[in-house]
N, C-alpha and C positions, 0 to 999 in steps of 0.2 A: 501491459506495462503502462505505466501514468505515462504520458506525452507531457515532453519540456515546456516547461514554461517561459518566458521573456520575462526579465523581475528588474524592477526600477533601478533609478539611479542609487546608490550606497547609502547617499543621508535617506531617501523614501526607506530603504531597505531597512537600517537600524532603527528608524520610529514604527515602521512596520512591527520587527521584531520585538521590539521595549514593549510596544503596544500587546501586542500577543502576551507578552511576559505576564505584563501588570492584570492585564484580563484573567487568565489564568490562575494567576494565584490568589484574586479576588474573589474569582468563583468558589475556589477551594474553600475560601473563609465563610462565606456566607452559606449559613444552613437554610436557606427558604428555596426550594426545588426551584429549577430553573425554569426559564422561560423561552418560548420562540423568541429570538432577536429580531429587530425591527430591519425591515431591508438594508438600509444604510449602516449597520452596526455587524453584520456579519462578516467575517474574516477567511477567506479562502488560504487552505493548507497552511493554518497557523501552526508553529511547531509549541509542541508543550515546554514546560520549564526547565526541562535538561538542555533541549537543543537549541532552545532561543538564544542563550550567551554565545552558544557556537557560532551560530550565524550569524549575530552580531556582532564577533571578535572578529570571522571570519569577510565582513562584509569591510573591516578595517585592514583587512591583509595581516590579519595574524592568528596563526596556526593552531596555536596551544591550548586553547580550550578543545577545541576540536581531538587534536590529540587525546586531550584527559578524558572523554568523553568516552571515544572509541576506546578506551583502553580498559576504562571500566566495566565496560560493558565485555569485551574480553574476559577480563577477569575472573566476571563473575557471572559469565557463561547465559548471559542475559540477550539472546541468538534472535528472539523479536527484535527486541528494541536494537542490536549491535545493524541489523538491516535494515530497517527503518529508518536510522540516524545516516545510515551510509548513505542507502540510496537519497536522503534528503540533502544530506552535503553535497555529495556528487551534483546532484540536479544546479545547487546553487553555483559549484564550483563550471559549469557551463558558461554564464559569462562573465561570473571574476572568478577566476583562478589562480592568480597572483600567491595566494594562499597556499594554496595545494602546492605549489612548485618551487614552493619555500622551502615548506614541509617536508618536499620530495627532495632536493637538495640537500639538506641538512640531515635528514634522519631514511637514507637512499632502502635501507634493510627494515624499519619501520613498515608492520604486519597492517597496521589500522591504513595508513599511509597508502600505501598499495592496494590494498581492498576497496578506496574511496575512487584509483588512480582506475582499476580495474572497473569500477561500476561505471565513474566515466566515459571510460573507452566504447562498453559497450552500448550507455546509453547515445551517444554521439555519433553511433552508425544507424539506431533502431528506426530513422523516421529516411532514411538516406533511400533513394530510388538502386541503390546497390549494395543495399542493407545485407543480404543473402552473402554477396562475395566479401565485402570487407570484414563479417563475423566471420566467416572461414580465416580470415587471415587472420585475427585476433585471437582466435580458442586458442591457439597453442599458449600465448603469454599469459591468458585470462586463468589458462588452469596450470601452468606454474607456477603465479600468482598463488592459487588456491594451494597447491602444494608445499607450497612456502611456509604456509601461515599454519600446521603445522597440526597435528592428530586430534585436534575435541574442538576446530572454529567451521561449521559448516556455512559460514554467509558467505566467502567466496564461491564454496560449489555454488551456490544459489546463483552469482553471477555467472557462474560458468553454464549451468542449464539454461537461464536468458542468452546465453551467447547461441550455445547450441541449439536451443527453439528457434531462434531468429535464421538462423544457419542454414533452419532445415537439416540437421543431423541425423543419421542414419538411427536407425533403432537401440542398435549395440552398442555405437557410443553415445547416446543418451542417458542410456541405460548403466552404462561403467559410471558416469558421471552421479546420476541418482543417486548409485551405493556408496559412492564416495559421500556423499553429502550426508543419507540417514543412517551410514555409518557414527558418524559425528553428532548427532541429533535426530532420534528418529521423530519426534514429534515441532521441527523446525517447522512454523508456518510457509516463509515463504520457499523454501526448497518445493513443498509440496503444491501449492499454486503454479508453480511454472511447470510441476510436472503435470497438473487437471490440464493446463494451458496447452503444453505440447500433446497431451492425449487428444485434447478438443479440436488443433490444427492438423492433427496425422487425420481424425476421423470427422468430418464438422457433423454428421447426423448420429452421432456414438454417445449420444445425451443420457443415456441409461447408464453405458459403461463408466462416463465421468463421474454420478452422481454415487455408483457403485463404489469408486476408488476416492471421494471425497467422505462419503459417508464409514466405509470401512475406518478410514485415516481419523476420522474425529472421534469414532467409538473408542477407541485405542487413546486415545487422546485422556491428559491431564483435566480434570474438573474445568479448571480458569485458563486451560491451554488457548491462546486465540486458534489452534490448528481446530479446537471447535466451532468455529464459523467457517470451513472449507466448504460443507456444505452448501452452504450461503454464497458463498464463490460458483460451484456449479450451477446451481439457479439462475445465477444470475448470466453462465455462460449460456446455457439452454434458453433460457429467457428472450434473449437478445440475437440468438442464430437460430429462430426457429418460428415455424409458423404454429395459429393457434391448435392445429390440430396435436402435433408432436406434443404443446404443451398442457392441453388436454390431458393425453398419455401419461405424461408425468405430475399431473395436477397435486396429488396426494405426498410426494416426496419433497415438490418444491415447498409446500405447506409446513413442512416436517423440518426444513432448514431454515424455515423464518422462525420456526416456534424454537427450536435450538440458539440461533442468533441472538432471539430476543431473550434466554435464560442468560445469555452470555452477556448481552448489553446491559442487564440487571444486575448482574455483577459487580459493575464499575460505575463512577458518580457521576452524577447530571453534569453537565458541561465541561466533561472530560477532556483537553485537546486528543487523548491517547486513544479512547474509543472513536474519535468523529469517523473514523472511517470505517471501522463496524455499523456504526450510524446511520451513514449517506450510504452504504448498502444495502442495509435493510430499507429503511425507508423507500429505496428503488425499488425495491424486490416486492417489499407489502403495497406500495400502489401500483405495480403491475399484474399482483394476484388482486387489487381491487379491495385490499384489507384497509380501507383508509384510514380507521379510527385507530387502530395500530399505529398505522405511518403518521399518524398527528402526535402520538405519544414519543413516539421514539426522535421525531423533530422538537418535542418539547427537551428531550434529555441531550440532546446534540447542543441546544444554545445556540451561541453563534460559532459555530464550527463546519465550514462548509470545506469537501476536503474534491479535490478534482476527480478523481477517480470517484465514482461510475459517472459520474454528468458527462464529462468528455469525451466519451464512446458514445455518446446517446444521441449525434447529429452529427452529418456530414461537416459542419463547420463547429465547432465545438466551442459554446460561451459557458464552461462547467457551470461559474457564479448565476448567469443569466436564468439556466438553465433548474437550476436549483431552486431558486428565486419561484420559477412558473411555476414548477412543481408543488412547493409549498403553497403557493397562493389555490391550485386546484384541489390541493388536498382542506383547505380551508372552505373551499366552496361546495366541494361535495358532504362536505360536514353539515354545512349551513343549510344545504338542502334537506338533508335528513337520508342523504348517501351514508354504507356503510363502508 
């Protein structure tokens, strides 16, 4: 799970987000393919055009976009984007919250409302030295929550498996939760990430059996389904907990979840904010198989879109921006030598 961030004072925060807005939808106008952005113009976990007014209503202490947001996305069974928006509220709702307790106040039965209250809760114990016992104490509200919210919305299970991973939960209730979720969505991205996730923490050297249950997961998978880059998620779990021999072993599969990422990145427009994080994946994943001219292309179709997850896993003190930054600039260098 992305690690919280610290986010500026309220006026930084709404020129931050206007700024994201205006970018965004500039990009979208302009037909001439996009470019690497220059250090100084890159924007970490910029939210795309739906969510920016949320955050910047929300960065004034008022609910209601927010509200409209999540409800749409409800609606209209839009289970990516309704988790993505959550988990991005939530995170923001960590140090202004004024918003959400408005929210929570006024509309106490409100489904979006409580799924946002929910992600909260559990992301605010994730990094706690008693992260273990305080999600024990939380599953029970985390997944009445979920029950709540009522037969076809699977983004609460999703918080409720992040509770139970964090938990360390037993196998069978893991496992209860899981059906509860792809009941509701069998092909929910992130329901299925937390399940690669708790597979990768029950086993850490079970790098085959993950790549088996993410690759199963995206064959089954919609065309444009993002649950087709889970793959890409395994990789990059293997990748990262493994030495070069294991990853030897797996050399041919992890090849096989970049080449699938990358149909999927192709899919969607250059300077996407909605793909950056497909983006800063793959790009991770192709210059750890050493594909560099790949990872230059797919930094080219990112823009300035730099999103914290994977950079912030990748050091013990974790500068995502910093981090991104060096990486780019090697994959620049290995170019110019005439690396491939």
């Amino acid at each position: 799970m992305p690690r919280p961030h610290n986010h500026p004072e309220p006026s930084a925060v709404v020129l931050a987000m206007l700024r994201a807005f205006l970018r965004s939808a500039a990009a979208r106008a302009r037909s001439r393919p996009a470019r690497p952005a220059p250090d100084d113009d890159v924007l970490l976990d910029a939210p795309d055009d739906r969510l920016a007014p949320a955050l910047v209503a929300a960065a004034r202490g008022e609910h209601g976009p927010a509200a409209g947001l999540l409800a749409g996305t409800r609606e209209n069974a839009e289970w990516d984007h309704r988790d993505r928006y959550a988990t991005r509220l939530a995170a923001f709702a960590r140090s202004r919250s004024e918003w959400l307790d408005t929210w929570r106040a006024t509309a106490p039965d409100d489904p979006d409302a409580r799924l946002v209250a929910a992600r909260l809760t559990v992301d605010r114990h994730w990094y706690s030295p008693a992260r273990t016992e305080l999600l024990r104490q939380v599953i029970p509200a985390v997944v009445a929550a979920a029950e709540a919210a009522g037969p076809v919305d699977p983004v609460p299970w999703r918080t409720a498996l992040d509770a139970a991973r964090g938990a360390h939960a037993p196998h069978a209730e893991f496992e209860r939760l899981w059906e509860q979720a792809v009941r509701r969505s069998p092909h929910h991205y992130g329901s299925h990430v937390a399940a690669l996730e708790y597979l990768a923490d029950a086993s850490p050297e079970a790098h085959g059996e993950c790549l088996d249950f993410a690759e199963t997961a995206a064959q089954d998978a919609p065309e444009d389904a993002l649950l087709r880059a889970l793959p890409l998620r395994a990789a990059f779990t293997c990748l990262t907990a493994t030495g070069a021999t294991a990853v030897r072993a797996h050399r041919p599969r992890l090849d096989d979840a970049a080449d699938r990422a990358t149909a999927l990145s192709a899919a969607h427009p250059a300077a996407d904010p909605w793909a950056a994080e497909l983006r800063n994946l793959l790009v991770y994943v192709l210059v750890r198989l050493e594909r560099h001219r790949e990872a230059a292309e797919q930094l080219r179709l990112t823009g300035p879109y730099v999103t914290s997850f994977p950079w912030e896993r990748d050091a013990a003190d974790p500068d995502p921006l910093g981090r991104f930054l060096q990486v780019r600039a090697d994959v620049r260098a290995h170019l110019e030598t005439g690396s491939h």
